[in-house]
C-alpha positions in Angstrom: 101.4 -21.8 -49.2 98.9 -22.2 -51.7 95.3 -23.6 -50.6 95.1 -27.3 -52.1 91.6 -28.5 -51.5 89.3 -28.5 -54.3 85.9 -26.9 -53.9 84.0 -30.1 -53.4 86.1 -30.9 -50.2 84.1 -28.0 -48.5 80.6 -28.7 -49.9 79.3 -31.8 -47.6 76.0 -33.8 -49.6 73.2 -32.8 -48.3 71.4 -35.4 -50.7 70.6 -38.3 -48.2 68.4 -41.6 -49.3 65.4 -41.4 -46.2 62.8 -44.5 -45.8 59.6 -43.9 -44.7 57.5 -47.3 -44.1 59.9 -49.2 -46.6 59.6 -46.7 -48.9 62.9 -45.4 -49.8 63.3 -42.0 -51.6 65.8 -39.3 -51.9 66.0 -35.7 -50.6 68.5 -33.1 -51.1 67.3 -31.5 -47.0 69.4 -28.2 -47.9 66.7 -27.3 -50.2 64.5 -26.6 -46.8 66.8 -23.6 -46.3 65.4 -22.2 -49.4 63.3 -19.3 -49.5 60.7 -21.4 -51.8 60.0 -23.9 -49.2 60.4 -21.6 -46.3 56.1 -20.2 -47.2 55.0 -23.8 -47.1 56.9 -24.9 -44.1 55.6 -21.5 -42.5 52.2 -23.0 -43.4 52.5 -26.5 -42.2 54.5 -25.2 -38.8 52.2 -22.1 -38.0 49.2 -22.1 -39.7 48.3 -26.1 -39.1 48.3 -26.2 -42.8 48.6 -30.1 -43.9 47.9 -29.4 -47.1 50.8 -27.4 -47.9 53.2 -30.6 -47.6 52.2 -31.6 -50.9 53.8 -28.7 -52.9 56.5 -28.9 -50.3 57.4 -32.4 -50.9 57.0 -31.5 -55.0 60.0 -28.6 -54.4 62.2 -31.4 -52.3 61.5 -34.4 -54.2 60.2 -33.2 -57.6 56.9 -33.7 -58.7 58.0 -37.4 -60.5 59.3 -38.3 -56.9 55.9 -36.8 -55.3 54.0 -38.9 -57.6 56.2 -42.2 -57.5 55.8 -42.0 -53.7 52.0 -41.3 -54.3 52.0 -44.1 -56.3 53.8 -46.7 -53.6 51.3 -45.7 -50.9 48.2 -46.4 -52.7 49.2 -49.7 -54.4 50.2 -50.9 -50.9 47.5 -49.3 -48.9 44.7 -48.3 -51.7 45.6 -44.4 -50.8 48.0 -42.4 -49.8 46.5 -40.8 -46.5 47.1 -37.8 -45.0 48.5 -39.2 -41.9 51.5 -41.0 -44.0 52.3 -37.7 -46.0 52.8 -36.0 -42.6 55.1 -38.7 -41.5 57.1 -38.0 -44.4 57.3 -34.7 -43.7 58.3 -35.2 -40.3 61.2 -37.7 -41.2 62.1 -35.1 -44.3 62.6 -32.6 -41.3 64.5 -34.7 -38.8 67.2 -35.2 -40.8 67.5 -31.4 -41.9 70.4 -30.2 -41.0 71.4 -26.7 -41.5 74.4 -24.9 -43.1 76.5 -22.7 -40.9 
């Protein structure tokens, strides 16, 4: 008998809507399985590297997300710190889950 699922029965959505400090943004998490974000995360995990979150974040989010997010932190805050962009990262990585 004939398989009679269509392709996008197997394929779960890794696209998930995260919030971060009622800031709500979305992520497709499968994209930290890629070999472009594994050299930042390699960074950021290893080497103590904070800075490399910000290209990170551009590859996950795009770099209109990165700056709408940007953008939220300072006009509630007056700057988006370095402590907040790590949190992000953190919740970002929580909720990665990865592919068999």
């Amino acid at each position: 008998m004939a398989d009679t699922k269509t392709p996008t029965e197997d394929i779960k959505s890794t696209i998930q809507e995260l919030e971060f400090d009622g800031y709500k943004f979305t992520v497709d998490t499968d994209l930290l399985d890629d070999v472009e974000a594994f050299e930042n995360i390699d960074r950021i995990e290893n080497k103590g590297q904070v800075a490399a979150i910000v290209p990170l974040l551009q590859f996950l989010i795009g770099a209109d997300g990165y700056d709408k997010m940007k953008a939220h932190f300072v006009a509630t805050e007056g700057r988006f710190r370095v402590t907040k962009l790590s949190k992000v990262y953190q919740v970002i990585i929580e909720n990665f889950n990865p592919k068999d």
